[in-house]
C-alpha positions as CSV (number, residue, x, y, z in Angstrom):
1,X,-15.5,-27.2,18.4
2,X,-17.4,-24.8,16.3
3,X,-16.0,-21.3,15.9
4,X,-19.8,-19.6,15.9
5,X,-22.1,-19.6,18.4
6,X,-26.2,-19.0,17.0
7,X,-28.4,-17.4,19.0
8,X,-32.4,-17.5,17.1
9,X,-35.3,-15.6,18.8
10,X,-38.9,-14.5,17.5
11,X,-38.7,-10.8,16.1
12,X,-41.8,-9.0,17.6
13,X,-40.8,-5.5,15.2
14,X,-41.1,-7.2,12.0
15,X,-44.7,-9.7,10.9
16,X,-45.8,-13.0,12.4
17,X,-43.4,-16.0,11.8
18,X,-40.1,-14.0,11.2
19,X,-37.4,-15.0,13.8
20,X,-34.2,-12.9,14.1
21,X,-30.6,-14.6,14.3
22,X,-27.5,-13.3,16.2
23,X,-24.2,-15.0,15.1
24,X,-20.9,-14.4,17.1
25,X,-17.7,-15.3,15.8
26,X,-15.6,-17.2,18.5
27,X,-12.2,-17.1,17.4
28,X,-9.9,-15.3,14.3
29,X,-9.2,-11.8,14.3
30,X,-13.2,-10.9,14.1
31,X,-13.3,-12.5,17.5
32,X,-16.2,-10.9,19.3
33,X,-18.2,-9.4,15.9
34,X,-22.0,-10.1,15.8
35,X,-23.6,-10.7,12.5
36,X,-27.2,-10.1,12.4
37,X,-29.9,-12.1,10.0
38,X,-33.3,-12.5,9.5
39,X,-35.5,-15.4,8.4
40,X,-39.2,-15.6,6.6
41,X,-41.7,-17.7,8.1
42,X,-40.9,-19.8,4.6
43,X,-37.2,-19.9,5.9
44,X,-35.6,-17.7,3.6
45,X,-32.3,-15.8,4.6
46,X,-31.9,-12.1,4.6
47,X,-28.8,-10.5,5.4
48,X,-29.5,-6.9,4.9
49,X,-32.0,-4.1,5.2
50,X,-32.4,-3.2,1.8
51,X,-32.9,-7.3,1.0
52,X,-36.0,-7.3,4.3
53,X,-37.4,-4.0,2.7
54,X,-37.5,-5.9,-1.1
55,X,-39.1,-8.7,0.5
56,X,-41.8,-6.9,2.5
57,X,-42.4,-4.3,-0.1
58,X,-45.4,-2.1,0.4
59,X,-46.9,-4.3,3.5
60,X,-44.6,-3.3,6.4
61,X,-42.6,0.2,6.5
62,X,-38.9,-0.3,7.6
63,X,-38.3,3.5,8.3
64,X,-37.9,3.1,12.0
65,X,-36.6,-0.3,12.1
66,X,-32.9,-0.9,13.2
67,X,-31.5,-3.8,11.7
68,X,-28.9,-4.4,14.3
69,X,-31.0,-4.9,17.2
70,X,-34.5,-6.1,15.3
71,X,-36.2,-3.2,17.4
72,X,-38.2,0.1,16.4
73,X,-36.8,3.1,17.2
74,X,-39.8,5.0,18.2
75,X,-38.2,8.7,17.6
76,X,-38.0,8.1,14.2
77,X,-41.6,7.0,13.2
78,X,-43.0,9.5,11.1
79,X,-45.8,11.5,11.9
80,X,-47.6,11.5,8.7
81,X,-48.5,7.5,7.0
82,X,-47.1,6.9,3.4
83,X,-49.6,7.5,0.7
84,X,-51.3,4.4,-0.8
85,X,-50.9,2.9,-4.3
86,X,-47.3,4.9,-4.0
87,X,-43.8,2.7,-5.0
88,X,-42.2,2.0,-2.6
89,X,-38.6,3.6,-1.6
90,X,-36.2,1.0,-0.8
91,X,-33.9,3.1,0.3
92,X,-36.0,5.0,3.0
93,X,-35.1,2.6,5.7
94,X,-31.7,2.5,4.9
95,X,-31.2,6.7,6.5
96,X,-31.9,5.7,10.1
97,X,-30.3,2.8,10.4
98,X,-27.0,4.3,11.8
99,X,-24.6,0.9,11.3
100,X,-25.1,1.8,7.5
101,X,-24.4,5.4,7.5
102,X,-20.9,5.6,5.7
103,X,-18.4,7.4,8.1
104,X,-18.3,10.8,5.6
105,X,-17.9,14.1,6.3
106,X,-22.0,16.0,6.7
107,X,-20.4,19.2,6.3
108,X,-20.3,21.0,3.2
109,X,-17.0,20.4,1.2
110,X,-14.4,22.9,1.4
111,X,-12.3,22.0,-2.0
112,X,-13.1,22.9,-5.3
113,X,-15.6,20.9,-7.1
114,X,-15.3,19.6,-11.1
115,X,-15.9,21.5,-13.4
116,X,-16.4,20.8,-17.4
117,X,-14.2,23.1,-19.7
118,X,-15.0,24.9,-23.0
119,X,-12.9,26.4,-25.1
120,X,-13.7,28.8,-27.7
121,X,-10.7,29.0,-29.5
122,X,-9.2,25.6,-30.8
123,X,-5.4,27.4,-29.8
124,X,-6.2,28.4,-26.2
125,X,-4.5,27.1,-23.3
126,X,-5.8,26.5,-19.7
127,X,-3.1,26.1,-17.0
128,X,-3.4,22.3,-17.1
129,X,-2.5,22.0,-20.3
130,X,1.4,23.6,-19.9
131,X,2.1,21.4,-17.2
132,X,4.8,18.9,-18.2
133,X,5.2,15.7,-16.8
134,X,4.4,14.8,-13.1
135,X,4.1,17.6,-10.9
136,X,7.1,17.5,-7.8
137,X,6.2,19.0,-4.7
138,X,8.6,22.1,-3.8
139,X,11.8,21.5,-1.8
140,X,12.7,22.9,1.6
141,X,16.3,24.9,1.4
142,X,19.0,23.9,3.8
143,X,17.2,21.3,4.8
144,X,20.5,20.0,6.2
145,X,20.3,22.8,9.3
146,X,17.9,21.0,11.1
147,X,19.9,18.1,11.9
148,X,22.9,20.6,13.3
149,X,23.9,18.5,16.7
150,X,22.3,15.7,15.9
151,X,25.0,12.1,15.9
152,X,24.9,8.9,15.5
153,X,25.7,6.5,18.3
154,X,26.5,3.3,18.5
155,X,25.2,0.3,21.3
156,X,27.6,1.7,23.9
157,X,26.3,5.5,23.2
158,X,29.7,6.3,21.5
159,X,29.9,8.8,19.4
160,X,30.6,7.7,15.8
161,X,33.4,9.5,14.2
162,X,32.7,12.7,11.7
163,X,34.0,11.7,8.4
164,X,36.1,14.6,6.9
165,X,35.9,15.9,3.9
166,X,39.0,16.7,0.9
167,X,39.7,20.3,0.8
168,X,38.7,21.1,-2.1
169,X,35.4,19.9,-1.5
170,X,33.6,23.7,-0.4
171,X,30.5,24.4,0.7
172,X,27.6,27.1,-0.2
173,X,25.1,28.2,2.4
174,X,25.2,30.4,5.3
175,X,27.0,28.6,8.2
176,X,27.3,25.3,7.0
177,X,29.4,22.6,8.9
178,X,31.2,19.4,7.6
179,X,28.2,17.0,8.7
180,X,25.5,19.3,6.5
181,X,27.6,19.2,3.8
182,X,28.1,15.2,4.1
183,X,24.1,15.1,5.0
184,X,23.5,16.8,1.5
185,X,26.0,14.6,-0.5
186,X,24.7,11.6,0.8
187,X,21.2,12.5,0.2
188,X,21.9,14.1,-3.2
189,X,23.3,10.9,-3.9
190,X,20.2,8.1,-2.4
191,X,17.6,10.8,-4.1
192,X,19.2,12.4,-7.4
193,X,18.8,10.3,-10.8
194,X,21.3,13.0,-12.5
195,X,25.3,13.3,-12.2
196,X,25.9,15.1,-9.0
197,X,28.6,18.4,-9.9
198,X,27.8,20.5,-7.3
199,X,26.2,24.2,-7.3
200,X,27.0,25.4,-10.8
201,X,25.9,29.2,-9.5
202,X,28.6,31.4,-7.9
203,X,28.7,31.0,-3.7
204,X,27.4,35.2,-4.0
205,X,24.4,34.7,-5.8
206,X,23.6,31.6,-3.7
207,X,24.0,33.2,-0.6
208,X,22.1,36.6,-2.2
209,X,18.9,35.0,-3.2
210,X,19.2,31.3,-2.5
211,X,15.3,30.5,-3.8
212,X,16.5,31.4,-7.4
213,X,19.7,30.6,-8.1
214,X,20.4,27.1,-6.0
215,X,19.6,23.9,-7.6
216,X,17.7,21.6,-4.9
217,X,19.0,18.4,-7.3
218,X,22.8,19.3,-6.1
219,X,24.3,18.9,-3.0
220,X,25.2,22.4,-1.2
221,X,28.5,22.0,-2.5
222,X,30.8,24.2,-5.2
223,X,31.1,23.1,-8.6
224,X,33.2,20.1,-8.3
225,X,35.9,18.3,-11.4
226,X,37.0,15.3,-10.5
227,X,40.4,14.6,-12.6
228,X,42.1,11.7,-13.9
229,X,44.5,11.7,-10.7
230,X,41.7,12.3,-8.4
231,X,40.3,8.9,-9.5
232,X,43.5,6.9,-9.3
233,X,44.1,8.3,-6.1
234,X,40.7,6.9,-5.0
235,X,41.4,3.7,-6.4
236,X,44.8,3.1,-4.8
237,X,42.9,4.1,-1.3
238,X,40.0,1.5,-2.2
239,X,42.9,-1.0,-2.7
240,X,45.2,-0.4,0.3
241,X,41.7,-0.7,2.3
242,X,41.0,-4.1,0.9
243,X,44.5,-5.3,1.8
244,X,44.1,-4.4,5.4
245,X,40.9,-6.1,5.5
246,X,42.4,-9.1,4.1
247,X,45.0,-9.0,6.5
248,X,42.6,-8.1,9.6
249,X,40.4,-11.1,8.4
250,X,43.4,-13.7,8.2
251,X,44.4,-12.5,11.8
């Protein structure tokens, strides 16, 4: 079964012996779409305007024909005839036939337009020229507020527990809770590609004039040392977890 269906009828808009050709697609995801073609009495295949208008040349004017439909649009004939022994504009018909328009804003562009620069002293710098590297978009501060209330749930709606946080892990900010403080680490740590320390300005300043003196690359924490003993203590956790998962598997 053929996927197309071909529909051929005599054009009357266009000269004697040229017959118009509607093809609808029956299946895929262009189900439904109509291509349009035209044929010379000599059985040659146009698929376009701008091919019908090369074709014709200066013997038929294409200004007010639509391609789509094969009809003349009467409101856009012009009043006054092209002049003779003119060339011929192959684009003319191509502005009123509205399935070739491309969808573009008409209105006049509101954002600055190119321009070519010249300098006249060979050490001069435009404000291009001291940017460094790609340009990052500024970051919102204490972010982490937003999401004040908000938990995760699991299937059953339950609650899931708040993990808490070693002591000497403090926070900077005005009213900060344990999950913005976790919500910062944990996206300090998916984001930032440098060592994550902590706020290396006093909690004061921070909370003075936050836009200046907090780094958005840290999480909203104090400056943080992690010791010797604070690692082994972390690795005899990691261990004693790994035995009662052992155990809780074998069970």
């Amino acid at each position: 079964m053929s996927s197309y269906e071909k529909r051929r009828s005599d054009c009357s808009a266009l000269p004697h012996g040229w017959i118009r050709e509607e093809v609808v697609r029956k299946s895929g995801l262009s189900a439904g779409k109509t291509d349009v073609y035209y044929y010379s009495p000599d059985g040659r295949k146009f698929r376009s305007k701008p091919q019908l208008a090369r074709q014709l040349g200066d013997t038929f004017d294409l200004s007010s024909f639509d391609f789509r439909t094969g009809k003349i649009i009467h409101s856009a004939i012009r009043k006054s005839k092209r002049l003779k022994g003119t060339t011929y504009d192959y684009a003319r018909g191509i502005r009123h036939d509205a399935s070739l328009v491309l969808p573009i804003r008409q209105t006049a562009s509101i954002f600055k337009q190119p321009v070519t620069v010249h300098k006249t002293q060979p050490e001069s710098k435009t404000r291009t020229d001291l940017k460094h590297g790609p340009q990052e978009q500024p970051k919102q501060l204490f972010w982490e507020k937003k999401l004040q209330g908000l938990n995760a749930c699991d299937i059953t709606e339950e609650m899931f527990k708040v993990l808490d946080l070693p002591s000497n892990i403090q926070g900077v900010g005005p009213e900060l809770s344990e999950e913005n403080l976790l919500q910062s680490i944990a996206a300090a740590l998916h984001l930032s590609n440098q060592p994550l320390i902590g706020q290396t300005a006093s909690k004061a300043a921070i909370e003075k004039n936050p836009g200046v003196h907090i780094n958005t690359e840290q999480p909203l924490i104090q400056k943080l040392v992690v010791t010797e003993d604070d690692i082994r203590r972390q690795e005899l956790r990691v261990v004693a977890a790994r035995k009662r998962l052992e155990e809780a598997l074998r069970a």
